[in-house]
ZAMARBA-977719 format. One record per residue (C-alpha): residue in three letters; chain; x, y, z. Coordinates in nm, 2 decimals, padded with zeros to 4 digits. Example, Ala and Ser with C-alpha at 12.3 -4.5 7.8 and 13.67 -1.06 7.14 Angstrom:
residues 2
aa	ch	xx	yy	zz
ALA	A	01.23	-00.45	00.78
SER	A	01.37	-00.11	00.71
end
This chain:
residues 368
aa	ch	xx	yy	zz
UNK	A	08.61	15.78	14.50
UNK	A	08.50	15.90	14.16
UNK	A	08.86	15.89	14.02
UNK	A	08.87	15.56	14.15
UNK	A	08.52	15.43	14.03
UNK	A	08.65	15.59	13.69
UNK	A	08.97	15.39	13.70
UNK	A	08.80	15.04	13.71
UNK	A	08.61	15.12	13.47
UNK	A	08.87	15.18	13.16
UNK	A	09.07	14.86	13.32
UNK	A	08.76	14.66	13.27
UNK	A	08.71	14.75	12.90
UNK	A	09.07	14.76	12.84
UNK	A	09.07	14.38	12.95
UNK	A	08.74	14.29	12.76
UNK	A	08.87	14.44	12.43
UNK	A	09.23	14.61	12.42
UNK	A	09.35	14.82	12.14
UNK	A	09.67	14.67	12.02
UNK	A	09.95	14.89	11.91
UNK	A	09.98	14.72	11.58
UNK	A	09.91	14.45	11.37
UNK	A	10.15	14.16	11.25
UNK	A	10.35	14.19	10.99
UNK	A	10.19	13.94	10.72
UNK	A	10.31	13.61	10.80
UNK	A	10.27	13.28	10.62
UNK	A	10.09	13.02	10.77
UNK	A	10.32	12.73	11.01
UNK	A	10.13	12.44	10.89
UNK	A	10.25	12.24	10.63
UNK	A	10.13	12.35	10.26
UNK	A	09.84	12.26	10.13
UNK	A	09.70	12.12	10.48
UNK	A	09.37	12.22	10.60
UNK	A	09.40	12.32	10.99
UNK	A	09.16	12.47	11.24
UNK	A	09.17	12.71	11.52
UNK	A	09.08	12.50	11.82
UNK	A	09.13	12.79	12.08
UNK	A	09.13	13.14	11.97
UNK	A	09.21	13.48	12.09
UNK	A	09.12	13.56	12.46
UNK	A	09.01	13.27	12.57
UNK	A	09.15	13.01	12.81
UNK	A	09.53	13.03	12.84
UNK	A	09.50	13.27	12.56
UNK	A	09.43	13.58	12.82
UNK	A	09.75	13.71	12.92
UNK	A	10.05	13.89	12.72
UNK	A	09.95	13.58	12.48
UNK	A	09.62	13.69	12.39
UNK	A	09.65	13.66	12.04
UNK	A	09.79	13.34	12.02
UNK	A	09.61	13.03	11.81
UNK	A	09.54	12.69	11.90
UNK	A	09.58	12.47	11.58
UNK	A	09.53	12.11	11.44
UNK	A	09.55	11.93	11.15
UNK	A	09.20	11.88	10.97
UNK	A	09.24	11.59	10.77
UNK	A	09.54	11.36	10.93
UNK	A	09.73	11.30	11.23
UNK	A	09.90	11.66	11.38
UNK	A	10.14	11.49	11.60
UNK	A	10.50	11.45	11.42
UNK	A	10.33	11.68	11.13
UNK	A	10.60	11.96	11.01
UNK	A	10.62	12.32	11.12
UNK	A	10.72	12.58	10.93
UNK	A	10.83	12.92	10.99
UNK	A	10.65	13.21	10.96
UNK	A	10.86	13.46	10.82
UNK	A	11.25	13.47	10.79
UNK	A	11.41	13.47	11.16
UNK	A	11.66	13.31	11.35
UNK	A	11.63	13.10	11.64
UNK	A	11.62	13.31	11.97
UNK	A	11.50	13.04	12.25
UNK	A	11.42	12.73	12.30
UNK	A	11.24	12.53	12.61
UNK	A	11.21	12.18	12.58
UNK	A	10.92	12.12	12.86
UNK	A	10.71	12.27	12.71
UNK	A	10.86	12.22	12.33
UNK	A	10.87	12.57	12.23
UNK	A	11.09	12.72	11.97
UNK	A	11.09	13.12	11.94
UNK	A	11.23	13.28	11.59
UNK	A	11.37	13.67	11.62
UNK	A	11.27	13.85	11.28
UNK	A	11.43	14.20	11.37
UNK	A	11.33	14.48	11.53
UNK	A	11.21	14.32	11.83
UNK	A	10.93	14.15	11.69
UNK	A	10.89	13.71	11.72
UNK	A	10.68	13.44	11.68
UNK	A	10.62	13.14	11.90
UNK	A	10.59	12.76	11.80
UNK	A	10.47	12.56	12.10
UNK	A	10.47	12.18	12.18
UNK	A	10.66	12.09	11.96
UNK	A	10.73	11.68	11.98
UNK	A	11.08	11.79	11.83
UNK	A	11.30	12.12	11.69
UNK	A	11.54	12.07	11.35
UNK	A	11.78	12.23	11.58
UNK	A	11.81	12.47	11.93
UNK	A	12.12	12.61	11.82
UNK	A	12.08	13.01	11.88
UNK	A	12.13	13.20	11.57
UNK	A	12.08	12.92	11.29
UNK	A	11.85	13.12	11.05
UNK	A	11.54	12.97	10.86
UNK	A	11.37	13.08	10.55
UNK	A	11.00	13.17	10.56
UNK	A	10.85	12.82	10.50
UNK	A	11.11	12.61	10.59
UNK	A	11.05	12.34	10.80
UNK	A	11.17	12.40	11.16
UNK	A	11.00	12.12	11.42
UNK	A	10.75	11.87	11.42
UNK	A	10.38	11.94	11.62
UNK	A	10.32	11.72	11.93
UNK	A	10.17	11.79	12.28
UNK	A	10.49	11.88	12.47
UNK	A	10.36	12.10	12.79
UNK	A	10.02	12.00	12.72
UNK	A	10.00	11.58	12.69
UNK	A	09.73	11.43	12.56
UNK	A	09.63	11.64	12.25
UNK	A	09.89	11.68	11.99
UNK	A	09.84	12.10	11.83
UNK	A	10.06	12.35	11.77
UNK	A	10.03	12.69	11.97
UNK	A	10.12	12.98	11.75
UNK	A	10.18	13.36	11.88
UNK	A	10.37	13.67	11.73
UNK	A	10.49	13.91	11.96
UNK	A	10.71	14.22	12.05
UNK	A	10.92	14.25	12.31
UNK	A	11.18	14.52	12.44
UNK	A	11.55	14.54	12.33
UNK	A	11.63	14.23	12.57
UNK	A	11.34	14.02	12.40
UNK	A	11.16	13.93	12.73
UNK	A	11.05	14.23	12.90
UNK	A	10.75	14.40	12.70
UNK	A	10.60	14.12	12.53
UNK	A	10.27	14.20	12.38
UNK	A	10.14	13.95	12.15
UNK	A	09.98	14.13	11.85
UNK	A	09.66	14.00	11.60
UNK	A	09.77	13.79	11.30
UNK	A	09.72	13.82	10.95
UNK	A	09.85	13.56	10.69
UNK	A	10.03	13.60	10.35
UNK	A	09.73	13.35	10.24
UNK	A	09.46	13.58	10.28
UNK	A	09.34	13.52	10.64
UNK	A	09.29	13.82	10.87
UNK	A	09.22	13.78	11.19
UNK	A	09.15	14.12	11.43
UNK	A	09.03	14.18	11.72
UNK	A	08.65	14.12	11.72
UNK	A	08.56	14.12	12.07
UNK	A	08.49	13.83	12.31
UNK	A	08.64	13.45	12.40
UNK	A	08.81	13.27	12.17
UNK	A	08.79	13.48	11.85
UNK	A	08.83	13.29	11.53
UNK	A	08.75	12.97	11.73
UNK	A	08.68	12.73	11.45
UNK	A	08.81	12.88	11.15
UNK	A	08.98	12.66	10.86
UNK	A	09.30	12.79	10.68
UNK	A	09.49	12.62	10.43
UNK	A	09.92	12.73	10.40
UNK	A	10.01	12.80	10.07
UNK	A	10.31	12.68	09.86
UNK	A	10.60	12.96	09.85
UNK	A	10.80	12.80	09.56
UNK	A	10.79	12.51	09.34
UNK	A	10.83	12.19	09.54
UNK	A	11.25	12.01	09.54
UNK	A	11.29	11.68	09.63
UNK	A	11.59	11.63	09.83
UNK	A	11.79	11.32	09.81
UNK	A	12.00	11.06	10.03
UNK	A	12.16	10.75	10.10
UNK	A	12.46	10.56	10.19
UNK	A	12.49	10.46	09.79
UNK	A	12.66	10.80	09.57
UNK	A	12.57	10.77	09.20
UNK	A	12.73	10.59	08.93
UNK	A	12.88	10.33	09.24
UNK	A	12.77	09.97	09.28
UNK	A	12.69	09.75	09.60
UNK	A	12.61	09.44	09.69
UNK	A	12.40	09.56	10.01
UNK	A	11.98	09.60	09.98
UNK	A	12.05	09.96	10.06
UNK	A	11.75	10.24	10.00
UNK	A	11.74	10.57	09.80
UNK	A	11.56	10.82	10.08
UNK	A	11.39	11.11	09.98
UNK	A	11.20	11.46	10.14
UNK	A	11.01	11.69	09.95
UNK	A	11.07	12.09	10.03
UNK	A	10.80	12.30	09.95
UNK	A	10.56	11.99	09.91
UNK	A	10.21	11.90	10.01
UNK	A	10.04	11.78	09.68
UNK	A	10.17	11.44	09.70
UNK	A	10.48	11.25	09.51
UNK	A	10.50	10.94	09.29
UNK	A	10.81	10.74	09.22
UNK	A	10.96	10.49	09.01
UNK	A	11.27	10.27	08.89
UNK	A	11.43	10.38	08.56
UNK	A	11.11	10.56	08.44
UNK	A	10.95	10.91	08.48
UNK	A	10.63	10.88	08.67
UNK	A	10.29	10.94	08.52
UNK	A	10.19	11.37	08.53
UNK	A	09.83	11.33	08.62
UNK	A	09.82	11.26	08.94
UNK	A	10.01	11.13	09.28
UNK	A	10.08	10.79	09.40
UNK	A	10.07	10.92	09.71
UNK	A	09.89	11.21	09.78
UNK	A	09.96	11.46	10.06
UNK	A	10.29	11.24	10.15
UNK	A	10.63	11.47	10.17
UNK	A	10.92	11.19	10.22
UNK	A	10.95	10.82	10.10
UNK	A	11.24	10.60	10.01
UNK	A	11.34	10.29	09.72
UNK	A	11.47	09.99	09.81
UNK	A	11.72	09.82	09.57
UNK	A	11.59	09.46	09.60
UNK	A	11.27	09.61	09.51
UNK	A	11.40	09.69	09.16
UNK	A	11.66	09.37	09.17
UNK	A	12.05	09.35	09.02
UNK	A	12.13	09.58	08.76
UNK	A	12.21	09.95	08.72
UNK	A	11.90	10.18	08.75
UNK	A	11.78	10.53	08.83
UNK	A	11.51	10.66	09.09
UNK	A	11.26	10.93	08.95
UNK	A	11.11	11.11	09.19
UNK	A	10.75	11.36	09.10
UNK	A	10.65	11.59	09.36
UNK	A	10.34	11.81	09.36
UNK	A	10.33	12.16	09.57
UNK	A	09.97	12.22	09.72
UNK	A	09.93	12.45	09.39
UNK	A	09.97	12.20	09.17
UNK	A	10.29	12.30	09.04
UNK	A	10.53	11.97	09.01
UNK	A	10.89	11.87	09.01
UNK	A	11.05	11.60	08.88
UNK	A	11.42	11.49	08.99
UNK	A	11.65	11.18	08.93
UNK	A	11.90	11.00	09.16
UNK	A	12.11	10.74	08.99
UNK	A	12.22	10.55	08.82
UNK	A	12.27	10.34	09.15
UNK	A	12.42	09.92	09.08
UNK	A	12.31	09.63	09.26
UNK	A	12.49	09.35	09.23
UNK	A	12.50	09.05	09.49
UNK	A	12.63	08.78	09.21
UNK	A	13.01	08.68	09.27
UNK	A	13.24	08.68	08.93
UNK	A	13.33	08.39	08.79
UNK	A	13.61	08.15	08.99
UNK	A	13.97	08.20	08.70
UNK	A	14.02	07.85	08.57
UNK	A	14.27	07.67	08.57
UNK	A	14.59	07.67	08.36
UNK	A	14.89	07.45	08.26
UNK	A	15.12	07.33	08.52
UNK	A	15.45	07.57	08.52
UNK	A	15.83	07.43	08.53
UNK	A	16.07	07.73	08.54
UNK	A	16.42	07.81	08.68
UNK	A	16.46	07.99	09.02
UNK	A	16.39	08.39	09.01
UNK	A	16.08	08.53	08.88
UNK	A	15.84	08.45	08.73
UNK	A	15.54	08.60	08.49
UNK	A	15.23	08.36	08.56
UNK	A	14.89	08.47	08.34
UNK	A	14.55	08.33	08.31
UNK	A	14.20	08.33	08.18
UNK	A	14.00	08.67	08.29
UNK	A	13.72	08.59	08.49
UNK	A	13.37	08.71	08.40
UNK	A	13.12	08.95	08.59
UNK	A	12.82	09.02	08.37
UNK	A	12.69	09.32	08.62
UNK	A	12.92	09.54	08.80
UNK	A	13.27	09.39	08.61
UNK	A	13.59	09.26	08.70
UNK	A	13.77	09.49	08.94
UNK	A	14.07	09.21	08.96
UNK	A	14.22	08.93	09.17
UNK	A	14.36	08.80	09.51
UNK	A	14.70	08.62	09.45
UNK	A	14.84	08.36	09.68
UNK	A	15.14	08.18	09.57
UNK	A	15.29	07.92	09.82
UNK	A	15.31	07.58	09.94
UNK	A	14.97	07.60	10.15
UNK	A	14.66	07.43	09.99
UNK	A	14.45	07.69	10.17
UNK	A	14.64	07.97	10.16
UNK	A	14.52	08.31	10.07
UNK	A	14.66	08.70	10.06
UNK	A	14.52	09.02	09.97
UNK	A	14.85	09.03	09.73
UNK	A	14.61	09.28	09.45
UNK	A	14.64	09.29	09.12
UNK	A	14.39	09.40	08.88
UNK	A	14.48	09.24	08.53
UNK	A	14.44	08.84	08.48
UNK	A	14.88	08.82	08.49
UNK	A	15.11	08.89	08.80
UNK	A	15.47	08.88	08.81
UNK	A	15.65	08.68	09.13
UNK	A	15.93	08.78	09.33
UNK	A	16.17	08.57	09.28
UNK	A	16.10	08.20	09.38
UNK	A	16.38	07.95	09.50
UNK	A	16.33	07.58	09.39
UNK	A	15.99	07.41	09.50
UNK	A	15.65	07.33	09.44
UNK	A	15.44	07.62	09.45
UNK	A	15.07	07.65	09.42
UNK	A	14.87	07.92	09.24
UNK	A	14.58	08.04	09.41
UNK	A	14.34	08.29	09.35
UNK	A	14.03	08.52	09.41
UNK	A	13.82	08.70	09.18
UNK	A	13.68	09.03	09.30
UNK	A	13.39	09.27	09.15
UNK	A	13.30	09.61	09.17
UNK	A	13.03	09.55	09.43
UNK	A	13.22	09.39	09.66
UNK	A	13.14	09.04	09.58
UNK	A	13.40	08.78	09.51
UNK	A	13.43	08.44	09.41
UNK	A	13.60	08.16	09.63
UNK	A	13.92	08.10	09.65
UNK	A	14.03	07.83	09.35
UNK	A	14.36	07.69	09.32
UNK	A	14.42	07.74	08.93
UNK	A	14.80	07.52	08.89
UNK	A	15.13	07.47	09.02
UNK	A	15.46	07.65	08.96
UNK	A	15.77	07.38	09.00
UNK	A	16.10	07.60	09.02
UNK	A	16.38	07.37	08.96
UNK	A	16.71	07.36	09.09
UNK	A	17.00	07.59	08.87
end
């Protein structure tokens, strides 16, 4: 009875306040840099009191944390991933792991695909647990199979925030951290339009910042201003062409990290061009002999984008058209057989535009 009295005893304490093996390797923070968020449930508390005990509840302090960007921890690959409940588990070696849950959405589930401490991985929502959008962080260990064994373990963060075991429900309920900036912020470019290429479509210049946080300010064919952000705390935006109107220009992109540290990057020069070149005018009526013949005229003009050259149609129809190509304002025929031919063309650009179609003379091949 004693033994047994003596028993309940040690499993009592060892429930109220266990004596982990270890603590986590220093990890960076998973919320986006420079964010402020707070520990809504802490350790052994709630759903916190299993193998999880050391698991955080987090939201975002100043903004929405549904859709907000998760990063990882610590380098790792992707070892698991359950869509119910939105969770996305990294493998850093040596049987260790940490947990992102509820996740609204993963950058991939592909097993194996690595990612760098800090990079982004998923976006926070309320997967499993509708209704209030946080992200539920643990680190772990596990046994060689990476299920069996899991013991979650206290965290401590590369940006100064230590958080042991002190006893009681929902340790470090409350707190405030802040993620740091790991490296300078990059600004990451894309769009359907490459550089040095012209279009007549409104397209858009799209943009994410890496490594952001502080905020980004942009502008056509000029470097934004260095003192502070158009937009603070934003990570991503885009440019619209029309917004800038025809021409050739360049976006400049600023980006601050949460430090302060900024990066400036160009995309461009991009051309926008919805004008059609100018119809070719006409020229003298031709009378030649049967075979071919060498028919030039005026170049037409394209003030933006430039001449790229010309449709050709040469026939008897008054509304007839080819894609017969030729890039310089002459083409030479095959050879004609007596007639009446009319000389039609098309001017093209280097957008895509082109003028209408413009009969320019006639060609009368007399008989030998």
């Amino acid at each position: 009875m004693l033994a047994c009295i003596l028993l309940l005893v040690l499993l009592t304490v060892s429930t109220l306040s266990p004596s982990p093996a270890q603590a986590a390797r220093s990890l960076v923070l998973p919320t986006p840099a420079g964010e402020s968020w707070r520990i809504i449930q802490g350790y052994a508390c709630g759903t916190h009191n299993s193998w999880d005990r050391y698991s955080l509840d987090l939201i975002q302090v100043n903004g929405p944390t549904y859709g907000a960007p998760i990063r990882a921890a610590a380098n790792g690959t992707v070892w698991h991933w359950e869509a119910r409940s939105g969770t996305l588990i990294l493998h850093h070696g040596n049987q260790f792991f940490t947990m992102y849950t509820h996740l609204q959405r993963a950058v991939t589930t592909s097993r194996g695909v690595f990612f760098e401490a800090g990079q982004t991985l998923g976006y926070a929502g309320d997967r499993g647990s509708p209704g209030t959008p946080h992200l539920h962080f643990t680190a772990f260990t596990a046994n060689r199979d990476g299920w069996s064994g899991k013991q979650s373990i206290p965290l401590k963060f590369a940006e100064g925030y230590d958080l042991p075991e002190i006893g009681g429900c929902n340790q470090h309920g409350g707190k405030v951290m802040t993620a740091m900036a790991l490296q300078p912020p990059e600004v990451v470019f894309s769009s359907e339009l490459q550089p040095d290429t012209w279009t007549n479509q409104d397209l858009r210049v799209e943009f994410t910042i890496n490594w952001g946080g502080g905020g980004l300010s942009q502008a056509w064919n000029q470097e934004p201003a260095e003192d502070r952000p158009m937009f603070p705390s934003v990570i991503d935006g885009y440019a619209q062409l029309s917004d800038k109107g025809e021409g050739k220009h360049t976006l400049y992109v600023r980006a601050w990290g949460p430090d302060g540290k900024q990066t400036l990057a160009s995309y461009g020069p991009v051309g926008f061009d919805q004008t059609p070149p100018s119809a070719p005018v006409a020229i003298p009526a031709m009378t030649v002999k049967p075979g071919v013949v060498v028919v030039p005229w005026q170049p037409a003009e394209d003030a933006l984008s430039g001449v790229k050259g010309y449709l050709v149609y040469i026939g008897a129809d008054p509304e007839g058209t080819s894609r017969w190509f030729t890039p310089d304002p002459v083409v030479k025929t095959e050879p004609l057989n007596p007639g009446e031919y009319l000389v039609r063309l098309q001017s093209l650009d280097h957008a895509g535009n082109s003028s209408p179609w413009t009969t320019i003379g006639t060609i009368t091949v007399t008989g030998e």
